[in-house]
MARKE-952806 format. One record per atom (N, C-alpha, C): residue in three letters; x, y, z. Coordinates in steps of 0.2 Angstrom, whole numbers, plus 2048, in hexadecimal, padded with zeros to 3 digits. Example, Ala and Ser with C-alpha at 12.3 -4.5 7.8 and 13.67 -1.06 7.14 Angstrom:
BEGIN
ala8427E4827ala83E7EA827ala8427F0827ser8407F5823ser8447FB824ser840800827
This chain:
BEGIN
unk238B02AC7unk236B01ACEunk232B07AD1unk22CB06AD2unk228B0CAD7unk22BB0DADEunk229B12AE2unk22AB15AE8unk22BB0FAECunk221B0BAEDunk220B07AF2unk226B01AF1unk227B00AECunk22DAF9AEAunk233AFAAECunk235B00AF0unk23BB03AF0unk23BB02AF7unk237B04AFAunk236B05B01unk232AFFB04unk231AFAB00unk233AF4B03unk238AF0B04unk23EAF1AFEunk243AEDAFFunk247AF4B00unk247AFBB04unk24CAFEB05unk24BB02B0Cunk245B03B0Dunk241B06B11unk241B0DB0Funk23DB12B12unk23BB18B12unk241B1EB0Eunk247B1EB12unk24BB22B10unk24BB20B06unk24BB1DB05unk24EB19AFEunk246B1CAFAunk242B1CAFBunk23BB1EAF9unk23CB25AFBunk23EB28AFCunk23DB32AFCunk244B31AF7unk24BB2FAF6unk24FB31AF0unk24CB2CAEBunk249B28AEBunk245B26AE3unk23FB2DAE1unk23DB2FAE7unk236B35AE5unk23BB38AE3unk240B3BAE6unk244B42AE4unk246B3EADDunk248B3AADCunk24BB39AD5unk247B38ACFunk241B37AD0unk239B38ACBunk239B3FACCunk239B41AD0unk23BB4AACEunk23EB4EACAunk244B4CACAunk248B4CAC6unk248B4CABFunk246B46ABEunk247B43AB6unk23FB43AB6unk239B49AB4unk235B49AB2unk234B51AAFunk232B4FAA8unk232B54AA3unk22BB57AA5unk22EB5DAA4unk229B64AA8unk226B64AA2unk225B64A9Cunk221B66A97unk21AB61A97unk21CB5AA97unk216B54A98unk216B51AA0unk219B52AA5unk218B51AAAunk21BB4BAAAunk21EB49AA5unk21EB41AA5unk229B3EAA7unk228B38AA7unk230B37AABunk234B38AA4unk23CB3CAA6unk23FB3AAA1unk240B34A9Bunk240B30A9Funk242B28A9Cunk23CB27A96unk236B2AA9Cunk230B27A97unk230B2CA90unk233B33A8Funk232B34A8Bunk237B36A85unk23DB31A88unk243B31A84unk242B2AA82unk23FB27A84unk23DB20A81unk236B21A7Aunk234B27A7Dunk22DB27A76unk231B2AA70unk237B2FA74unk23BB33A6Bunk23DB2DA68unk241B25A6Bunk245B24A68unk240B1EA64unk239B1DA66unk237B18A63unk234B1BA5Dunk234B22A5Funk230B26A58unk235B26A54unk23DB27A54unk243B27A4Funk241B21A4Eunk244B1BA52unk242B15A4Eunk23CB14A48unk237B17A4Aunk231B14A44unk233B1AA41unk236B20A41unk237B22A39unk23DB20A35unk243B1DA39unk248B1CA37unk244B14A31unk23FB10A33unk23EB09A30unk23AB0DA2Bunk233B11A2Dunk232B13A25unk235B16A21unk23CB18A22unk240B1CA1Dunk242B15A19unk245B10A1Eunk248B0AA19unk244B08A14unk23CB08A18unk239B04A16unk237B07A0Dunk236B0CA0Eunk235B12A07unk23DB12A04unk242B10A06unk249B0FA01unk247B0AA00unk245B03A01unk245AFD9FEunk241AFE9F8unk23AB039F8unk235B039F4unk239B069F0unk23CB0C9EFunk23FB109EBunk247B0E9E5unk248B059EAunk250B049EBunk255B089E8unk254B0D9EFunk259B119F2unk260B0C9F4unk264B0A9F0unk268B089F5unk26EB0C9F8unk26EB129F6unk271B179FAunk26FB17A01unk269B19A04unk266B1AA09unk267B14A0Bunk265B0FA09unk267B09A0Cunk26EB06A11unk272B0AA0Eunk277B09A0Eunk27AB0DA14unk277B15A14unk279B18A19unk274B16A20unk26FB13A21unk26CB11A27unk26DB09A28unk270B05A23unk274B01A27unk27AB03A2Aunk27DB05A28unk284B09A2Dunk283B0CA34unk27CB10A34unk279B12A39unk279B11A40unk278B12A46unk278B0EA4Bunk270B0BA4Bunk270B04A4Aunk26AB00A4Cunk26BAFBA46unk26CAFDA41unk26DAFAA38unk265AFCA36unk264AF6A34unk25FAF6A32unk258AF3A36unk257AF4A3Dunk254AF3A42unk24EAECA45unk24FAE9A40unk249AE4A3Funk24BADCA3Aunk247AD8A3Aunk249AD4A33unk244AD5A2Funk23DAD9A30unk238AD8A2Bunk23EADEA28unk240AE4A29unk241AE7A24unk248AE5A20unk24EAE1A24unk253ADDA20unk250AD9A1Bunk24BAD4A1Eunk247AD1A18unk247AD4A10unk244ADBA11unk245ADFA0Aunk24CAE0A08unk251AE2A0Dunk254AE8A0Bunk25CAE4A0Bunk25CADCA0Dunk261AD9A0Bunk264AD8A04unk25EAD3A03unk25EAD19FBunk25FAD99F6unk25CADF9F7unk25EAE59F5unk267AE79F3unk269AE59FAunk26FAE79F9unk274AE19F8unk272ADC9F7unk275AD69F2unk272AD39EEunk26FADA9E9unk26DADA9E2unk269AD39E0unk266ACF9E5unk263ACA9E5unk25CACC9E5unk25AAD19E4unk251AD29E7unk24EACD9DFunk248AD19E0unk243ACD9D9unk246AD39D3unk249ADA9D3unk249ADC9CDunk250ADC9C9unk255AD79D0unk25AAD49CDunk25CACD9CFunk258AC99CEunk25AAC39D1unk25EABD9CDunk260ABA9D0unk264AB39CBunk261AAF9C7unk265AAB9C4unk261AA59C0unk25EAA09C6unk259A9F9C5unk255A9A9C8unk25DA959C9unk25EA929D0unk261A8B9D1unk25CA899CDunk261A7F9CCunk260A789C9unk25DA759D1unk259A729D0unk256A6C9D3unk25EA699D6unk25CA669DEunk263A659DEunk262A5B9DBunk25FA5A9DBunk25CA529D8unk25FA539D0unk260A5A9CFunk263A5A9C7unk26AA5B9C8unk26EA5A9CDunk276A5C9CDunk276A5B9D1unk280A599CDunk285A519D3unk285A569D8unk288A519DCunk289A519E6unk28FA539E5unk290A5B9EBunk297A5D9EAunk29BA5A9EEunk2A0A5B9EEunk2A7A559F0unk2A5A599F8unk2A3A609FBunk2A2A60A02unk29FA5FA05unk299A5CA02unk292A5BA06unk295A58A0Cunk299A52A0Eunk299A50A14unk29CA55A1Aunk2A1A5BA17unk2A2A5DA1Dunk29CA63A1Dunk299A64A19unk291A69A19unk28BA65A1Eunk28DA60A1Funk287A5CA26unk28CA5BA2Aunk291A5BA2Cunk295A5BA31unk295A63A33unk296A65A31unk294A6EA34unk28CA6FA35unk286A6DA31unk27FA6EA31unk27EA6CA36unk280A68A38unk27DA61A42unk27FA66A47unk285A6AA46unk288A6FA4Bunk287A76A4Aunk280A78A46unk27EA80A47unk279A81A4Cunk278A87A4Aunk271A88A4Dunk273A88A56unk279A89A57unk27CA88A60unk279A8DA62unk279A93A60unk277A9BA67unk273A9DA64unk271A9EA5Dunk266A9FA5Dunk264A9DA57unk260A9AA56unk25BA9DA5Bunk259A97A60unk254A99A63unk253A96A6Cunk24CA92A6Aunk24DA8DA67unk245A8CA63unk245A83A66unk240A80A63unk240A79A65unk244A75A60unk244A6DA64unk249A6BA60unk248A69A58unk240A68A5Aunk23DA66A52unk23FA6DA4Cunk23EA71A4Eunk23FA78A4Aunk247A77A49unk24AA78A4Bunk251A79A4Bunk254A71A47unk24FA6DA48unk252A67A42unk24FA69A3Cunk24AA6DA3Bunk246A70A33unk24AA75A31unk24EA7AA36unk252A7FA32unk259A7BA30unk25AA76A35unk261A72A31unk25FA6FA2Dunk25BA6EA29unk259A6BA22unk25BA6FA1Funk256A77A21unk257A7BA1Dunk25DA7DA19unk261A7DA22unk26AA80A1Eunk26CA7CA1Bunk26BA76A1Dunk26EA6FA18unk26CA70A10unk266A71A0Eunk263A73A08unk267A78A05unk267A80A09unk26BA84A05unk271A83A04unk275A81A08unk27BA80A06unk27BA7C9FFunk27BA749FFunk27AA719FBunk277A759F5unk274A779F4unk270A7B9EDunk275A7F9EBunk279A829EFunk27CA889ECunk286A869EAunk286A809ECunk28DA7B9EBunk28CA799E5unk283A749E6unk284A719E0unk281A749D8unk27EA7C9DCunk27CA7F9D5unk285A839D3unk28BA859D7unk28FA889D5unk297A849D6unk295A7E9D4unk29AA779D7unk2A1A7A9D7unk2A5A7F9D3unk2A9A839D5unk2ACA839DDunk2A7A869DFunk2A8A8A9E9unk2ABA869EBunk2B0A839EEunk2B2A829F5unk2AEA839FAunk2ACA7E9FEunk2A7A80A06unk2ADA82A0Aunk2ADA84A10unk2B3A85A14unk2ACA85A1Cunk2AFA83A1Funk2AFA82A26unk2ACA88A29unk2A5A8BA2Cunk2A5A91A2Dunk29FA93A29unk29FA90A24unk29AA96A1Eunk291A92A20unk293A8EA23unk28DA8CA28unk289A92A2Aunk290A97A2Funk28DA9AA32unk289AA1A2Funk28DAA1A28unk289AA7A26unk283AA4A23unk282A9FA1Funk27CA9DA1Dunk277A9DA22unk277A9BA2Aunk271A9BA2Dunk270AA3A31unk274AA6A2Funk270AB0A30unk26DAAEA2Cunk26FAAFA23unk26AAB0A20unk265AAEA20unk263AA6A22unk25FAA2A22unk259AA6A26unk25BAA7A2Dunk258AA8A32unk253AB0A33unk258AB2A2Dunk256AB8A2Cunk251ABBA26unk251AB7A20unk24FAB7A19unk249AB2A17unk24AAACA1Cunk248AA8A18unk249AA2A15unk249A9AA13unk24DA98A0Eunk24BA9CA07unk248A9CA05unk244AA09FFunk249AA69FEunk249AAAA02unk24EAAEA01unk256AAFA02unk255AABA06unk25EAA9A09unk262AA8A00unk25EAA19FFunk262A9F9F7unk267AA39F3unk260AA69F1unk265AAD9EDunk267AAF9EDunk26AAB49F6unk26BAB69F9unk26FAB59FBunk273AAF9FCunk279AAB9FFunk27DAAA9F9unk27DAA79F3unk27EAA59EDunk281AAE9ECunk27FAB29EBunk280AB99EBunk285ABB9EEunk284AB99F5unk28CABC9F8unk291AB49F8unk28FAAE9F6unk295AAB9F5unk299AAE9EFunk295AAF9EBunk298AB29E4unk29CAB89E3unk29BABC9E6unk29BAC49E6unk29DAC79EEunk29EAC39F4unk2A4AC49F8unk2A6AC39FBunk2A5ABA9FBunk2ABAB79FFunk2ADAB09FBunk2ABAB49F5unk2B0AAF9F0unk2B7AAB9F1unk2B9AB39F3unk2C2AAF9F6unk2C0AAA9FAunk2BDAA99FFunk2BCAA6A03unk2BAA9DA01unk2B7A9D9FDunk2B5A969F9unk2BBA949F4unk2C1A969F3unk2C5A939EDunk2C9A8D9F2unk2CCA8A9EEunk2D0A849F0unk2D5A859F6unk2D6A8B9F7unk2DAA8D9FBunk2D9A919FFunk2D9A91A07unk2D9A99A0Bunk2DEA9DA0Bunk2E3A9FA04unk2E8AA1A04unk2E7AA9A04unk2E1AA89FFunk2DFAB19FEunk2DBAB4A03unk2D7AADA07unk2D6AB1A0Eunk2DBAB5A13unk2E0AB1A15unk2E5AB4A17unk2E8ABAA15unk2E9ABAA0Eunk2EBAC2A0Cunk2E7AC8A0Eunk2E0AC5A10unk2DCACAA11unk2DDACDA1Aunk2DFAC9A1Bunk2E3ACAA23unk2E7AD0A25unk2EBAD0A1Dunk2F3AD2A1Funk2F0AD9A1Eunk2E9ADCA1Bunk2E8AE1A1Bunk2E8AE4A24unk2E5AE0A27unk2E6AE2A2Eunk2EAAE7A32unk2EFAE2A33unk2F7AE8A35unk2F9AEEA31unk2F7AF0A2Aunk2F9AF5A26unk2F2AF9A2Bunk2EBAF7A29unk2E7AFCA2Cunk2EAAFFA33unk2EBAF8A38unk2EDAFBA40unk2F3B03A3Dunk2F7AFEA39unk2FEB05A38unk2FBB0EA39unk2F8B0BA33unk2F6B13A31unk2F1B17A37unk2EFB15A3Bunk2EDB19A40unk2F0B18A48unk2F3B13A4Aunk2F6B10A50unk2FEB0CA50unk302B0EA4Dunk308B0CA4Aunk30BB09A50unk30AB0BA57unk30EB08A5Dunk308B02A5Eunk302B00A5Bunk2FFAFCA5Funk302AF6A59unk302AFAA54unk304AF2A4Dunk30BAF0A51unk30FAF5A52unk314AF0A53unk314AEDA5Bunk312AEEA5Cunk312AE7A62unk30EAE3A61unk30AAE4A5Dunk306ADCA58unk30BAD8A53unk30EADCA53unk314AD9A4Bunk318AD4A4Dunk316AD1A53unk31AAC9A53unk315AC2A51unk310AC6A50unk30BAC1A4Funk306AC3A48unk305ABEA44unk301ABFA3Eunk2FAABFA3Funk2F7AC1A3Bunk2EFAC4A3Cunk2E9ABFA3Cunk2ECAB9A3Bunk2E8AB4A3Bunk2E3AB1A40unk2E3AB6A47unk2DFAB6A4Bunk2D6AB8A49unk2D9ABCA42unk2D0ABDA3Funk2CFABAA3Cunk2D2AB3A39unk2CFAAFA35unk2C8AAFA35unk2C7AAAA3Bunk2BFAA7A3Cunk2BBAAEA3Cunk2BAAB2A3Eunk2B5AB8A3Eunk2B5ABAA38unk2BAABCA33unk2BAAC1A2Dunk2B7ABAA28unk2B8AB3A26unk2B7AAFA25unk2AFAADA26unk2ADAAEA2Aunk2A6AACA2Eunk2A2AB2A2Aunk2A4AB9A29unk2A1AC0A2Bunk29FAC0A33unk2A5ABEA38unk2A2ABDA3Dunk29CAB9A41unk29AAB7A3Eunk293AB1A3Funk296AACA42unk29CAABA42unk29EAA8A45unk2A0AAAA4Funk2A2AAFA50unk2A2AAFA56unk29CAB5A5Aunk298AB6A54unk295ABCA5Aunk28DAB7A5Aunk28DAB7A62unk288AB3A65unk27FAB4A64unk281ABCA64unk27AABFA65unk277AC0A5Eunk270ABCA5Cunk26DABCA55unk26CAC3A54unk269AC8A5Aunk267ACEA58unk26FAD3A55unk275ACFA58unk27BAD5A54unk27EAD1A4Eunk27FACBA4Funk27EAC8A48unk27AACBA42unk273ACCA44unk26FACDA3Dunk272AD5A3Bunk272AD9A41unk274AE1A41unk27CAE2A3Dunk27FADCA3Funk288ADEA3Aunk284ADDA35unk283AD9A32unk281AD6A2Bunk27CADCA28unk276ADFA2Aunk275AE5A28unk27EAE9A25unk281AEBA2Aunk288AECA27unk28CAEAA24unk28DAE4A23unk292AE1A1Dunk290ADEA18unk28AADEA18unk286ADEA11unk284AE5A0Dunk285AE8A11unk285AEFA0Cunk28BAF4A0Aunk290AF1A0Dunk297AF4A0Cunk29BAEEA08unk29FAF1A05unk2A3AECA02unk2A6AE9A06unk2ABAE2A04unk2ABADCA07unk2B2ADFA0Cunk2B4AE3A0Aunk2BCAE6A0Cunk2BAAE6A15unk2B3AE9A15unk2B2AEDA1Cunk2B3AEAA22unk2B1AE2A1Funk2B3ADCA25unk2B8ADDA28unk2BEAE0A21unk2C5ADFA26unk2C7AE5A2Bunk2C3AE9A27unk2C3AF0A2Cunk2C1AEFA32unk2BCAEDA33unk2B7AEDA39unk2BCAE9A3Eunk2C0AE2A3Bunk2C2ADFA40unk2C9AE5A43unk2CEAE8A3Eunk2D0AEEA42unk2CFAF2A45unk2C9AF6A45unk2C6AF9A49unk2C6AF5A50unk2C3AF0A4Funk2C2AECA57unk2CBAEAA5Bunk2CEAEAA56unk2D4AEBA5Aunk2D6AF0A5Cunk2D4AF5A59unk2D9AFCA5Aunk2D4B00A63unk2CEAFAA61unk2CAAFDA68unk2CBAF9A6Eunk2D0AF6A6Dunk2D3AF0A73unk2DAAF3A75unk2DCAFAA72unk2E5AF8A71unk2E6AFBA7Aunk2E3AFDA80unk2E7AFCA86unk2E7AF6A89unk2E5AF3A86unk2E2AEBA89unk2E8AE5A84unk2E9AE7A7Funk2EEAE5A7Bunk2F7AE6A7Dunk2F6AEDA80unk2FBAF1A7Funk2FFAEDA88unk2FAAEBA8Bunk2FAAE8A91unk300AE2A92unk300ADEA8Bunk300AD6A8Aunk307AD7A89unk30BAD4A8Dunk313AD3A89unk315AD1A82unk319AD2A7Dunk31BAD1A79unk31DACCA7Bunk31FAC9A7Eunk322AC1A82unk31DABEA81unk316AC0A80unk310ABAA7Funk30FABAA79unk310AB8A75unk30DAB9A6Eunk307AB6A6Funk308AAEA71unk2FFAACA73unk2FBAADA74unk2FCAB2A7Aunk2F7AB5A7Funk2F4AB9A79unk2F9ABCA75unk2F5AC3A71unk2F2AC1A6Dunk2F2ABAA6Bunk2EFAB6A65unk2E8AB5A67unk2EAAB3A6Cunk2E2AB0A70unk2DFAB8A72unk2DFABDA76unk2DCABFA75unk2D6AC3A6Eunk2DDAC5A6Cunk2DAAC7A63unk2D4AC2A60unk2D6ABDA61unk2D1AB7A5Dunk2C9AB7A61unk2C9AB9A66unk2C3ABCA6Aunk2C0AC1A68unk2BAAC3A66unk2B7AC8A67unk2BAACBA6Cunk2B6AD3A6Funk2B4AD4A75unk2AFAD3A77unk2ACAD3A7Dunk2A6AD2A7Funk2A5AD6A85unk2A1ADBA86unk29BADDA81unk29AADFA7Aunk299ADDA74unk29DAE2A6Dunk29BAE8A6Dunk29CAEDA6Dunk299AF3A6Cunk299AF4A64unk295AF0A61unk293AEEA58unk292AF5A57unk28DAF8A56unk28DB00A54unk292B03A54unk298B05A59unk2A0B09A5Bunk2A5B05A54unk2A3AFFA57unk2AAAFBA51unk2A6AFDA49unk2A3AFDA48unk29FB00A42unk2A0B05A40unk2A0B0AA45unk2A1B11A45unk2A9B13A42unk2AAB10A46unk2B4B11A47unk2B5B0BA3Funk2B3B08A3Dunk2B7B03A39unk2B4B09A30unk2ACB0BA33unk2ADB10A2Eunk2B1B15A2Dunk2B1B19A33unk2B7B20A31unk2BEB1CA2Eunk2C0B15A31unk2C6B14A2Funk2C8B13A27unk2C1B10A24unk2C4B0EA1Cunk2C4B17A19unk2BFB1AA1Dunk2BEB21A19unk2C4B24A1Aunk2C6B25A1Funk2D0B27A20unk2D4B26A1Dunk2D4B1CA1Cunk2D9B1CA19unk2D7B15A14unk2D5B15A10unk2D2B12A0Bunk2D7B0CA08unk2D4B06A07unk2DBB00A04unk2DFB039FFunk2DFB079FBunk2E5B079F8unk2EBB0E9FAunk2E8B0FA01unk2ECB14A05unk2F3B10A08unk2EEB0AA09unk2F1B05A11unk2FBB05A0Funk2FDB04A14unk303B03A12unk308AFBA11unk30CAFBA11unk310AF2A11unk30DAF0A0Aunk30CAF4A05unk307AF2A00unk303AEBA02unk301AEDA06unk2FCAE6A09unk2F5AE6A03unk2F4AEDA00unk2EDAEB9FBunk2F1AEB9F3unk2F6AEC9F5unk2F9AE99EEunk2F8AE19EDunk2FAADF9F1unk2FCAD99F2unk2F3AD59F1unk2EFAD89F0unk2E9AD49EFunk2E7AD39EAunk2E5ACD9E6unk2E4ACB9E0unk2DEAD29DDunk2DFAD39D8unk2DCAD99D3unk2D4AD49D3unk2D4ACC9D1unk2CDAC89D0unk2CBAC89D7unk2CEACB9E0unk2CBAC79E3unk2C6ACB9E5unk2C1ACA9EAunk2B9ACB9EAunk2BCAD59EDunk2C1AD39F2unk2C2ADB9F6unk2C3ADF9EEunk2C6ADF9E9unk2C7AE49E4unk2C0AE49E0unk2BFADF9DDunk2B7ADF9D9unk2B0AE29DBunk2B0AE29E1unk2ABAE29E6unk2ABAEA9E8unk2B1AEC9E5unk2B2AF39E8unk2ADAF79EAunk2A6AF99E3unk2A1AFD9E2unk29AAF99E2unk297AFD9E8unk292AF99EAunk28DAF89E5unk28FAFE9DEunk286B009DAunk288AFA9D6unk291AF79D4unk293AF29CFunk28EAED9CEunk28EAEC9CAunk287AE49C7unk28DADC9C5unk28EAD99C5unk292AD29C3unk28DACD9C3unk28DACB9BFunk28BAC39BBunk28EAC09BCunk289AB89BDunk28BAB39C2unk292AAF9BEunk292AB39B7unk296AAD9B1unk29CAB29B2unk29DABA9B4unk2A2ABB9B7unk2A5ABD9BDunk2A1AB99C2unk2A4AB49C9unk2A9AB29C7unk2A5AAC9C3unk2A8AA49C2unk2AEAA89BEunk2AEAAB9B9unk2B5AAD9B6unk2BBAAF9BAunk2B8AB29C0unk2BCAB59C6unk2C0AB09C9unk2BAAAC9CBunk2BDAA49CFunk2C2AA29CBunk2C2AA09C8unk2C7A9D9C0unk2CBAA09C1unk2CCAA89C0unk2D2AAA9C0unk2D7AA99C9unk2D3AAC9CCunk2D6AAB9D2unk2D8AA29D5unk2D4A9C9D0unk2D6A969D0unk2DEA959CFunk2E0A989CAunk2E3A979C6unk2EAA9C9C8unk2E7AA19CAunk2EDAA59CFunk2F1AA29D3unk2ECA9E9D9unk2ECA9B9DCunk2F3A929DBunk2EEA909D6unk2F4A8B9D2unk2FBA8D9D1unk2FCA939CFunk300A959CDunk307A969D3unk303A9B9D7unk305A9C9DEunk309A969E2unk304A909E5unk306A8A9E5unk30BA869E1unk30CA869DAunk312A849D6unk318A889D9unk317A909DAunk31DA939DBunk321A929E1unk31BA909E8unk31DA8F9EDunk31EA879EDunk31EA839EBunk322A7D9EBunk328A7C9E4unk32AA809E3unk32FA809DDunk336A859E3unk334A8B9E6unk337A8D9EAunk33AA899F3unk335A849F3unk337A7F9F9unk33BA7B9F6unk339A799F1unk33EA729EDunk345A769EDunk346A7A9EBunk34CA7E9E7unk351A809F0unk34EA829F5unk350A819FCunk352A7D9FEunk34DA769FEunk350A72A01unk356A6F9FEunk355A6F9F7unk359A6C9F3unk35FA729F2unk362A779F6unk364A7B9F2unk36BA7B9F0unk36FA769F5unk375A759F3unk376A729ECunk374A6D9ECunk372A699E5unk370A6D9DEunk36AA729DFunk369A769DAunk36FA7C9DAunk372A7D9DEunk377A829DEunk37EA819D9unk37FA789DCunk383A769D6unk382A769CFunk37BA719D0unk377A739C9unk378A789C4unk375A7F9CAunk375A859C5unk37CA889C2unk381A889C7unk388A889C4unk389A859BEunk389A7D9BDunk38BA7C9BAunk388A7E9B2unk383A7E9B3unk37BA819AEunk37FA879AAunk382A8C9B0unk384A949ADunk38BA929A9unk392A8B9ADunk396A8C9AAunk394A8A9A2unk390A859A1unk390A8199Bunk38DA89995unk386A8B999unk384A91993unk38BA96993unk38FA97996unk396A9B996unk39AA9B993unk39CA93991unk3A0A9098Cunk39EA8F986unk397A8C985unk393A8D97Dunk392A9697Aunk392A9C97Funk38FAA097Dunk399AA497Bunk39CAA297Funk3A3AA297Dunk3A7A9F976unk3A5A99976unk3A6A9596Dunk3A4A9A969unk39BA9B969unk397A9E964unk39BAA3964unk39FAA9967unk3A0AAF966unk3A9AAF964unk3AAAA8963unk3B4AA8960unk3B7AAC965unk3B5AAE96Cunk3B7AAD971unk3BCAA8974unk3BDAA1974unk3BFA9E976unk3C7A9D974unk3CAA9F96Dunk3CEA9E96Cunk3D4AA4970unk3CFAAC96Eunk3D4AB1973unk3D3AAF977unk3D2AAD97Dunk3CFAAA984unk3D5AA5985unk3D6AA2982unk3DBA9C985unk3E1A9E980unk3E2AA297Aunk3E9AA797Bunk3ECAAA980unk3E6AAD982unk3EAAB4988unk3ECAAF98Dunk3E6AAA98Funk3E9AA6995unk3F1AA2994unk3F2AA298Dunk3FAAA098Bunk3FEAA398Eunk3FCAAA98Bunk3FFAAE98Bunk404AAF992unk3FEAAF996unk3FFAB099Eunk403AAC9A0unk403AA599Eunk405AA099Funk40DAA199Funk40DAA4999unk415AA3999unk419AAA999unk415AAF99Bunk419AB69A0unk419AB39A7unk415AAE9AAunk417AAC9B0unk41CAA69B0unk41DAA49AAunk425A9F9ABunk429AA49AAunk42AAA79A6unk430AAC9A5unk433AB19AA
């Protein structure tokens, strides 16, 4: 706002403290205002910080890639995610997948109906386009999902994964999205497609162990309530609740270059940056706490939780964490494999991973209804199992000619207590 614009809506006195404040803030060397030329430094960091990525893509650098996505800003743009995604999920052209099948050449999977029952309901907060457009990208997402189910019939859809597929889309391309999305269903939220959200949740439980180790007063007055408040966001990569396309694409610069673990640091960080606000809430509410937690904050300071969720894994890294919470995480599941960002995996030892973790899985669920039956049943089985140990007692008694001294002595006794 200029002088005259001031001193129309302030009058004169208000126009001499805006001159005096253009005083002020103007740099003696160019004559020019400070804004204007703390606005030129930072747009000249920007254009060097984009040609450096852009000379790591050429170079793939994925080191550098890796530290300027963590960076404040990410990776600044989408013409340069364009490049620099498919890089850091091993999808580009110098490592890319098997071409998908034709989807006309393979069955219909058992979710497609709830995959259109989610496609009808994307696309809510952007992009801000017409409606014709926005029915062409829901084909689109309609398309990739479907291709990527019916090329790896394996997956489990899950409720959500809508949302990550239309960042990618939005940002990549369908052309690009494909093997791009295929990529991170494979390689990092494969837990998240098995027949069950069991292993999601253990991904949870790492939360309270991080809170511990740096804020032990804030975990325990969380500890009346389970961590399941981050389902939807860690499940989504957040694409689920963060509204803004421009901080959507900017986390995914981040959680596409760090291992899949970071998701769950980040959502601790965002806790541990709420704890007067938390610390507020009675212990009497559990629900209040629940519901808050399940919220972002708003405004998010994305870069800060960034910041703070990286120095937190570097402090205290998953196999620090305490409650053996990274114990407790399957060795096949995407958080342990995923470890090393340079690691390469084959799409056939995915699939081997899924299988195993399938099968875990079964196993698990057999143990946990063979433990409810024996509960509910338990007086029944208690008689049962008595009677189980007296019969092996008496057969292991016969076999060892046992039985004879055994019911002497008892004679014996018999008849010092008559006498």
């Amino acid at each position: 706002m200029d002088s005259s614009s001031v001193k129309q809506s302030n009058g004169s006195s208000s126009e001499a403290s805006v001159s005096t404040a253009d005083e002020k803030h103007t740099d003696e060397s160019t004559n020019q205002p400070a804004e204007s030329v703390e606005s030129q430094q930072k747009a000249k960091a920007r254009a060097e910080k984009a040609e450096t990525i852009r000379q790591a893509c050429d170079a793939y650098d994925i080191e550098t890639l890796i530290s300027y996505a963590t960076t404040e800003g990410g990776l600044l743009e989408d013409e340069l995610r364009q490049r620099a995604w498919p890089i850091l999920l091993r999808c580009d052209e110098s490592a890319r997948l098997d071409d998908p099948k034709p989807l006309t050449d393979l069955s219909r999977h058992i979710d497609e109906d709830q995959v259109q029952l989610d496609v009808d309901r994307s696309f809510v907060y952007y992009p801000s386009a017409p409606a014709g457009e926005l029915s062409e990208k829901k084909e689109q997402l309609s398309d990739l999902i479907i291709q990527i189910l019916r090329n790896h019939p394996m997956l489990c859809y899950f409720q959500g994964y809508h949302d990550i597929v239309q960042v990618l889309l939005l940002v990549l391309g369908k052309q690009k999205a494909l093997p791009a999305m295929t990529q991170l269903s494979l390689f990092r939220i494969r837990d998240y497609m098995l027949p069950s959200l069991s292993p999601a949740l253990k991904h949870l439980q790492l939360i309270p162990a991080i809170i511990e180790t740096t804020d032990p007063a804030l975990r325990q007055h969380l500890s009346t309530i389970q961590p399941f408040f981050a389902l939807a966001a860690t499940l989504t990569l957040y694409a689920h609740d963060i509204q803004e396309y421009s901080d959507i694409a900017r986390l995914f610069d981040y959680l596409l270059a760090r291992e899949p673990v970071v998701a769950i640091y980040l959502f601790a960080a965002i806790i541990l940056s709420r704890r007067e606000e938390l610390l507020e809430i009675p212990l009497e509410e559990p629900e209040m706490l629940h519901f808050k937690l399940s919220k972002l904050p708003h405004p998010l300071d994305l870069d800060g939780h960034i910041l703070r969720a990286e120095q937190l894994f570097k402090d205290h890294p998953p196999e620090s964490l305490p409650f053996g919470a990274w114990k407790n995480i399957p060795s096949c599941s995407v958080l342990k494999t995923s470890r090393d960002p340079y690691q390469k995996y084959s799409v056939e030892e995915a699939e081997r991973l899924f299988e195993r973790q399938t099968r875990q899985l079964r196993n698990e669920e057999r143990r946990k209804q063979a433990l409810e039956f024996a509960w509910r049943h338990r007086r029944a089985v208690g008689s049962m199992a008595l009677a189980i140990l007296v019969g092996a007692a008496s057969i292991y008694i016969r076999k060892k000619g046992l039985d004879i001294s055994i019911w002497s002595y008892v004679g014996w006794l018999r008849g010092a207590y008559k006498g």
